[in-house]
VEXGU-503103 format. One record per residue (C-alpha): z, y, x; residue number from 1; residue in one letter. Coordinates in steps of 0.1 Angstrom, whole numbers, padded with zeros to 4 digits. Example, Ala and Ser with C-alpha at 12.3 -4.5 7.8 and 13.67 -1.06 7.14 Angstrom:
BEGIN
<marnu><Z>0078</Z><Y>-0045</Y><X>0123</X><nr>1</nr><rest>A</rest></marnu>
<marnu><Z>0071</Z><Y>-0011</Y><X>0137</X><nr>2</nr><rest>S</rest></marnu>
END
This chain:
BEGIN
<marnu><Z>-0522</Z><Y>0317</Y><X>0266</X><nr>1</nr><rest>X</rest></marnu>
<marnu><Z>-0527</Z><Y>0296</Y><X>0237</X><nr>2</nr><rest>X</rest></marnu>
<marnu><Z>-0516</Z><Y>0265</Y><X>0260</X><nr>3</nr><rest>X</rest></marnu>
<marnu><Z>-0487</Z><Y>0283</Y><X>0268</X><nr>4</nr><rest>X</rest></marnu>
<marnu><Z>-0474</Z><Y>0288</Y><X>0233</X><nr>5</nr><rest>X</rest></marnu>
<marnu><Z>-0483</Z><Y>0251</Y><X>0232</X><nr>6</nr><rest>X</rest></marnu>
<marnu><Z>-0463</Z><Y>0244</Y><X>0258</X><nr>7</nr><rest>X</rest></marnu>
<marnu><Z>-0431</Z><Y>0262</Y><X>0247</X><nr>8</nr><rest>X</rest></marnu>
<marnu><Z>-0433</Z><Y>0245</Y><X>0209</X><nr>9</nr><rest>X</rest></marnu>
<marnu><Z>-0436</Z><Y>0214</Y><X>0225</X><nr>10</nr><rest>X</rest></marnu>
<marnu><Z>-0401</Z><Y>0223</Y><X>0250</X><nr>11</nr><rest>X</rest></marnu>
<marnu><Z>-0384</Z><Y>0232</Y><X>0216</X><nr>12</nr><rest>X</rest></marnu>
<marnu><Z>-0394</Z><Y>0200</Y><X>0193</X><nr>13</nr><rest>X</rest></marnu>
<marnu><Z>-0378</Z><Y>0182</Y><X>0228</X><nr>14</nr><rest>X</rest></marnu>
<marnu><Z>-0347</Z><Y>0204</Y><X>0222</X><nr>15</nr><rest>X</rest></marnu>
<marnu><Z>-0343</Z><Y>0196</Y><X>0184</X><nr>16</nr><rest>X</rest></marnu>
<marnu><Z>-0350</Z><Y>0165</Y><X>0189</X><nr>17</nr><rest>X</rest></marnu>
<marnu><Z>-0322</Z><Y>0157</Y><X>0213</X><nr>18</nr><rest>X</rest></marnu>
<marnu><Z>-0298</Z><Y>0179</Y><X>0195</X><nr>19</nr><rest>X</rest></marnu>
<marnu><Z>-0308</Z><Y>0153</Y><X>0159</X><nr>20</nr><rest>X</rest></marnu>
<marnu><Z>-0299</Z><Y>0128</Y><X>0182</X><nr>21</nr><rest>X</rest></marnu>
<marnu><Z>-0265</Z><Y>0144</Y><X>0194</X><nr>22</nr><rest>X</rest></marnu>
<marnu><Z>-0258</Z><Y>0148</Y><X>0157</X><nr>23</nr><rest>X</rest></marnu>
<marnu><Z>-0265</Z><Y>0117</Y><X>0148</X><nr>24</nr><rest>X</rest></marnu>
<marnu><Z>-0245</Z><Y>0097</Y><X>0176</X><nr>25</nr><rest>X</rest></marnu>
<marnu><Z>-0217</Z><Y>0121</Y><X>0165</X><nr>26</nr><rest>X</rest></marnu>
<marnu><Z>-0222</Z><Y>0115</Y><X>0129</X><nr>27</nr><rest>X</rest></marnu>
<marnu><Z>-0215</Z><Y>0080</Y><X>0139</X><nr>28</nr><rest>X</rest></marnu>
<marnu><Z>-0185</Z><Y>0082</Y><X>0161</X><nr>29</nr><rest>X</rest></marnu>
<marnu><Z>-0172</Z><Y>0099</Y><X>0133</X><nr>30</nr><rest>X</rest></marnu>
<marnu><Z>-0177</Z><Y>0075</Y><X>0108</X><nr>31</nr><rest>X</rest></marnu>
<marnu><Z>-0167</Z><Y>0046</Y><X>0129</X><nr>32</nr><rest>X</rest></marnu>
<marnu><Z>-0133</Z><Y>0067</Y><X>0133</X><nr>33</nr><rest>X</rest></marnu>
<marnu><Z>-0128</Z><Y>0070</Y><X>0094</X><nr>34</nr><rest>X</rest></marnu>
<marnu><Z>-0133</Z><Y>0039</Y><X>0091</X><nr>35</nr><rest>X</rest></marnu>
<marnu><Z>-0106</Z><Y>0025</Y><X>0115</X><nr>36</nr><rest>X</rest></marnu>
<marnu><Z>-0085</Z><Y>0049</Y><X>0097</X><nr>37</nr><rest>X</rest></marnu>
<marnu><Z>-0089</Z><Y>0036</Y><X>0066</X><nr>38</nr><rest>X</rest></marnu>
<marnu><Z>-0082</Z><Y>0001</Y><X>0079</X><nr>39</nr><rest>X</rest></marnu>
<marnu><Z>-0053</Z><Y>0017</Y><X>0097</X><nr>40</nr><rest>X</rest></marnu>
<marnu><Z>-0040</Z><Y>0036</Y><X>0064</X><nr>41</nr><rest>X</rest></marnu>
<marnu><Z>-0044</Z><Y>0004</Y><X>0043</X><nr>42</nr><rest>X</rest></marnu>
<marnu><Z>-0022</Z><Y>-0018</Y><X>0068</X><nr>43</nr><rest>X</rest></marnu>
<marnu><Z>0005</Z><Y>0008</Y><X>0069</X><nr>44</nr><rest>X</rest></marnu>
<marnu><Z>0002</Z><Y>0008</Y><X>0031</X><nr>45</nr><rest>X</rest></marnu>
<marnu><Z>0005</Z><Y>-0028</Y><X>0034</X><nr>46</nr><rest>X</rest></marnu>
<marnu><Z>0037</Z><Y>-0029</Y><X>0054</X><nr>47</nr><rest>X</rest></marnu>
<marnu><Z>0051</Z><Y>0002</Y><X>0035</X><nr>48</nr><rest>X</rest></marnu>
<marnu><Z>0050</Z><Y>-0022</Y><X>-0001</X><nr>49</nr><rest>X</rest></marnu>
<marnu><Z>0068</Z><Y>-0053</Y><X>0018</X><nr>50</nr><rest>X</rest></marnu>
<marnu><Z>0093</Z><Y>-0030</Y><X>0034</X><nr>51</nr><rest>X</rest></marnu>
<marnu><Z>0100</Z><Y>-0016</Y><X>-0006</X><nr>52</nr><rest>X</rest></marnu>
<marnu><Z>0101</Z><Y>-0053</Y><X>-0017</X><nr>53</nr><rest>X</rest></marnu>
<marnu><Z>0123</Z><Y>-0061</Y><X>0009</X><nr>54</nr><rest>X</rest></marnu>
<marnu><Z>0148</Z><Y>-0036</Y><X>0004</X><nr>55</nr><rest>X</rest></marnu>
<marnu><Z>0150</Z><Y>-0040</Y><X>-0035</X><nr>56</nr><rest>X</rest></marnu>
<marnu><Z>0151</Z><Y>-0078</Y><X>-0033</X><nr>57</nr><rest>X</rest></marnu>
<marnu><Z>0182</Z><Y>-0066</Y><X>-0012</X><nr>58</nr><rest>X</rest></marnu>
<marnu><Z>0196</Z><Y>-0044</Y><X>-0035</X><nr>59</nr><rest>X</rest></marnu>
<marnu><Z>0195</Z><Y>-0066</Y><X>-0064</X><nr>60</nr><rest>X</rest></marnu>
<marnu><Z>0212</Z><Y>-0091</Y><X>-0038</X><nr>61</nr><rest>X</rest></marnu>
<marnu><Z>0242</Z><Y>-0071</Y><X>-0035</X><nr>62</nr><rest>X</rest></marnu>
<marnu><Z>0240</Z><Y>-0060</Y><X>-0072</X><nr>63</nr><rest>X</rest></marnu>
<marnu><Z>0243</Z><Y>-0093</Y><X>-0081</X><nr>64</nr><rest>X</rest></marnu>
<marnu><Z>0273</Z><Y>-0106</Y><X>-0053</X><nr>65</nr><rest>X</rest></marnu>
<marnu><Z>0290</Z><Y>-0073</Y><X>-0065</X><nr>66</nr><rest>X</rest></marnu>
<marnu><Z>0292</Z><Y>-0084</Y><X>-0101</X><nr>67</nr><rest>X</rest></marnu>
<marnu><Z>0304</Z><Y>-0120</Y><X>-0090</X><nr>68</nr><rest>X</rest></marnu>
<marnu><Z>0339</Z><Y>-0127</Y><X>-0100</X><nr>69</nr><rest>X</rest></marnu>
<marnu><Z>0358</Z><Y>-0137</Y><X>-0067</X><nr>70</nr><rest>X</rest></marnu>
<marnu><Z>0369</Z><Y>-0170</Y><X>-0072</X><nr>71</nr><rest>X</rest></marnu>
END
């Protein structure tokens, strides 16, 4: 009997341990997911600021050939 019991405990450390190790590989997939999104939200932040240069640097453009007396 006691073998048994043996037994079992030894079946369900097997099952923890292969359910740390689920965890843990999705702990990881998770994390290597933020962090592409982070690179991801960054770059769009990125483009987002040029885009808002771009299109001032264009306002003040016309600003400026609107004040322009026509010669």
């Amino acid at each position: 009997e006691i073998e048994s019991q043996i037994d079992r405990i030894c079946e369900m450390g097997e099952v923890m341990r292969k359910a740390v190790q689920v965890d843990d590989n999705q702990f990881c997939k998770i994390q290597e997911k933020l962090a592409q999104l982070e690179l991801e939200n960054k770059e769009l932040r990125e483009l987002l600021s040029i885009s808002s240069e771009s299109l001032q640097v264009q306002k003040e453009n016309s600003v400026d050939s609107a004040s322009q007396p026509i010669k």
